[in-house]
N, C-alpha and C positions, 0 to 999 in steps of 0.2 A: 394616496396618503398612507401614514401609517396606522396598522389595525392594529386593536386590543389585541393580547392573546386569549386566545378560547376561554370559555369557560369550562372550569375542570382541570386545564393543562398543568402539569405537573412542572414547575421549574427544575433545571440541572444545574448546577454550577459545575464546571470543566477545568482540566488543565490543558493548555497545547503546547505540544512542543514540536516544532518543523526544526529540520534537518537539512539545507542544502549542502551540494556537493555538485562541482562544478568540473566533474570529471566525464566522462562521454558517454553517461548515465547508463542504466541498468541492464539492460537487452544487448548493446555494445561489448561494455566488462565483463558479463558475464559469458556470452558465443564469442568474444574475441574478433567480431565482423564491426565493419561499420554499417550504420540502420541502411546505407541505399542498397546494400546486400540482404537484407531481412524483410519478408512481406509484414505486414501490420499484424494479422495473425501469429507470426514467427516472435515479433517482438515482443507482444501482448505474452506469447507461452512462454521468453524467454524473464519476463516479469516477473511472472507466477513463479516460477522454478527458481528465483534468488531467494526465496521462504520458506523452499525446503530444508528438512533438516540434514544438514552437512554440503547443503549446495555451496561449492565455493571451486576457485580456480586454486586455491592455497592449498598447499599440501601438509599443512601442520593437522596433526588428528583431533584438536579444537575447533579447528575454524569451518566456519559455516553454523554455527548456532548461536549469533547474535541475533538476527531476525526472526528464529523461531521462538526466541525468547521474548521479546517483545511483543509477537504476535502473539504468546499463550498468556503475558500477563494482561494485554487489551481484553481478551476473551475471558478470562478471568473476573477481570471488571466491567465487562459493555462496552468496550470502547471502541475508536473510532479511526479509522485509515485511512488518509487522501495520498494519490504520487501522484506526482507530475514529471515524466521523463519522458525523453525522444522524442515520440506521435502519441505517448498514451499520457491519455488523463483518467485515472482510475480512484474508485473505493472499494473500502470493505465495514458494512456494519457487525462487528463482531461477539457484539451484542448475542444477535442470530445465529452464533458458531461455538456457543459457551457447549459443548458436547465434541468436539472434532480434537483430535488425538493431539500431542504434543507432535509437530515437526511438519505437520499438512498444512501446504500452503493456503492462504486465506482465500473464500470466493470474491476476486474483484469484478467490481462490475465497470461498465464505462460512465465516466462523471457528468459527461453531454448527451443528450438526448437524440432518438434519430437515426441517422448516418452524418451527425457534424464529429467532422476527422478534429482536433485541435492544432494548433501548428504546430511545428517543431521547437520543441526548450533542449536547449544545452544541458547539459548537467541532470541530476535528480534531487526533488523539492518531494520529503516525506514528511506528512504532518499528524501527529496522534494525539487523538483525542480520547483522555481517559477522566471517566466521571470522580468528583468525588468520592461521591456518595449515592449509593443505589436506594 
């Protein structure tokens, strides 16, 4: 059934906004390989590395700080990172990362428990979660 919440729990009211993109998701466009060439490991580093600041395949002196931007205003407020690309299902609570420099990528963790791999998603599904109000 469904339980109360705790006594004491603090409610949050939230904004989300997901993002898909139905392109040959992130660890692909970013090493330019397709995933059956990348170990899970490789893919997972090649994740990380799209949050760096100025990671981009573009050569315009801009490009690559839209995700570092995003990531510093989450950490800014607490908020909150889910992806789902390739093999990886990941987060980041960034809440926990309100001190880490402008342009360092987020620590993602894996969003399954274990060793459960997720299956393969097309494309890249981003979803952020920033609070109101702290």
């Amino acid at each position: 059934g469904i339980r109360p919440p705790r006594t004491g729990a603090k409610q949050i009211h939230l904004v989300e906004i997901s993002v898909l993109d139905s392109g040959p998701g992130l660890a692909s466009a970013f090493t330019g390989k397709p995933l059956s060439e990348l170990s899970l490991e490789d893919e997972k580093a090649a994740v990380i590395n799209c949050f760096a600041k100025h990671a981009t395949r573009k050569t315009s002196s801009t490009a690559g700080l839209g995700l570092p931007n995003v990531i510093d205003i989450l950490r800014e407020h607490g908020g909150f990172l889910r992806i789902r690309t390739g093999r990886q299902a990941l987060f980041a609570d960034l809440l926990k990362e309100a001190e880490r420099g402008y342009g360092q990528p987020p620590t993602l963790l894996p969003w399954f428990e274990g060793n459960r791999d997720p299956s393969f998603a097309a494309g890249t599904l981003m979803t952020f979660l920033l609070p109101l109000s702290r």
